[in-house]
N, C-alpha and C positions, 0 to 999 in steps of 0.2 A: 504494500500500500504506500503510497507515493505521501510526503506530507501533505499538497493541498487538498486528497483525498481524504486525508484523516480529518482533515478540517471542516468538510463535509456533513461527515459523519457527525460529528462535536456539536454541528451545528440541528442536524436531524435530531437530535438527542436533549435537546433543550425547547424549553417552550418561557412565555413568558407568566406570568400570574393572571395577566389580560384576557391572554388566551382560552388561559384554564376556569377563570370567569365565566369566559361566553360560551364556551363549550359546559361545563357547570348548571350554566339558566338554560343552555338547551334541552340538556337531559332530564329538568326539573318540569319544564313546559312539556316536554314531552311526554312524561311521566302523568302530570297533570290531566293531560286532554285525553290521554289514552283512560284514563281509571274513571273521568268522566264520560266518554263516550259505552266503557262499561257497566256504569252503573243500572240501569234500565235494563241491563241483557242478563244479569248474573243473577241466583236465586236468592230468595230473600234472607236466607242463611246465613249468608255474607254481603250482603247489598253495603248493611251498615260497613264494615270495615273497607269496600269498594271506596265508598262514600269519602271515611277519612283518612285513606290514603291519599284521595284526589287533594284534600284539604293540606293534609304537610305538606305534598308537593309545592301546593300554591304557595306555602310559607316560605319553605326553601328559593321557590324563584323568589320572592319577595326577598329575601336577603340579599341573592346577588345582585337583582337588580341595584336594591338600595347600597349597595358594599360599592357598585361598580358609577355610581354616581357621585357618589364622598371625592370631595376635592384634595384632601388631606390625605386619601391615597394615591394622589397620582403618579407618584416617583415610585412606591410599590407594585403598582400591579405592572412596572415594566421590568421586574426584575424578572433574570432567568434561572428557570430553575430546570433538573435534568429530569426527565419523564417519568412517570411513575413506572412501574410492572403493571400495574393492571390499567393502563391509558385507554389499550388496544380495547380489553373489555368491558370497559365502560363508555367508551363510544358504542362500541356495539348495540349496546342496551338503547341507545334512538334508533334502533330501526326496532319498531312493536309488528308482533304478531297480529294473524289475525283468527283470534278464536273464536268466530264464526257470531252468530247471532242467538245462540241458545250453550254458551259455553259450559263447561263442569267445573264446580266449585275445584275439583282436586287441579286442573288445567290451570285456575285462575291464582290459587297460591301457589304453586309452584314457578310458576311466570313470576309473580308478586316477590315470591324469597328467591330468587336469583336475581332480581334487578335491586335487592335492598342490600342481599349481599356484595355485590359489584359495585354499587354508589359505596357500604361500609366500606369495603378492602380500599377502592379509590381515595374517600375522604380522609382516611388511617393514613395511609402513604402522603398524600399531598400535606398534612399535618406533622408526619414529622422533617419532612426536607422544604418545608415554607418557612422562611427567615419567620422570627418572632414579632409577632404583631397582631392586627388585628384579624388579617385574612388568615393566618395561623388560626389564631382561636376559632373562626366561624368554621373549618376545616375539624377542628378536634369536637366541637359542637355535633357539626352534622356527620360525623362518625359514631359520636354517641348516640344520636337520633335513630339512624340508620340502624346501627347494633339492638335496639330497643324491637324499630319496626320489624327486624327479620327475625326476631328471640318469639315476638307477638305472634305472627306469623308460621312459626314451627309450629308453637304450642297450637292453636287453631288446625291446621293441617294433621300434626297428629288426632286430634280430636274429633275432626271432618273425614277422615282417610282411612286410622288406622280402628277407630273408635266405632266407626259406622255413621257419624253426622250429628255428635253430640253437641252442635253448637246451639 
């Protein structure tokens, strides 16, 4: 490898804070629209937790929005920082399934805890290699959030899945 290839590389491997903002509120929008376009479709079993996943969602964008409009961070969110491990997989999570019009609850948490796990693992990672500061704490924030939603979420699935529909 040639040095300015390495350079390259160096540079593929880094992102800015800005970035990872607006990639951040897309996943959150995304997230959002998706749990509200499900809610009317999913069984009343879980309507309600459909319901208030769409809701954190909302809150979450609501953060970045507002984190990424703060004048007093504008020298941070230009800083760069080197990619997470799980970048890859949690872009992935904005492109949603389509679980059809009559989906099954077991379809719908399973979908549910692998995008709460991929936003956790993400938010985890980005919190401890985001310099100290504000956009750090909202990262260590919504890793606890996350960790919370997808702990919710087992338990409910065991209880729907393994239980027979004890919800």
């Amino acid at each position: 490898m040639t040095e300015g290839s390495h350079g390259v590389e160096t540079l593929r491997g880094k992102t800015t804070l800005r970035e990872i903002l607006e990639v951040a509120t897309g996943f959150e929008a995304a997230a959002r629209d998706f749990y509200q376009d499900l809610t009317p479709k999913v069984s009343k079993r879980i309507r309600y937790l459909v319901e208030d996943l769409a809701v954190e969602e909302q809150s979450h964008y609501d953060l970045f929005h507002a984190l990424a409009q703060r004048d007093d961070l504008a020298e941070q969110v230009k800083i760069e920082i080197e990619r997470t491990a799980s970048d890859s997989k949690f872009s992935d999570c904005l492109h949603l399934p389509n679980l059809g019009e009559n989906p099954d609850d077991q379809a719908v948490l399973q979908y549910a805890m692998g995008r709460e796990h991929a936003a956790m693992s993400h938010y985890g990672e980005l919190a401890e290699t985001t310099p100290p500061g504000p956009i750090r704490e909202l990262f260590q924030y919504l890793a606890s959030e996350e960790t919370k939603h997808k702990l919710e979420l087992e338990k409910l699935y065991y209880e729907t899945v393994h239980r027979g529909g004890g919800v």
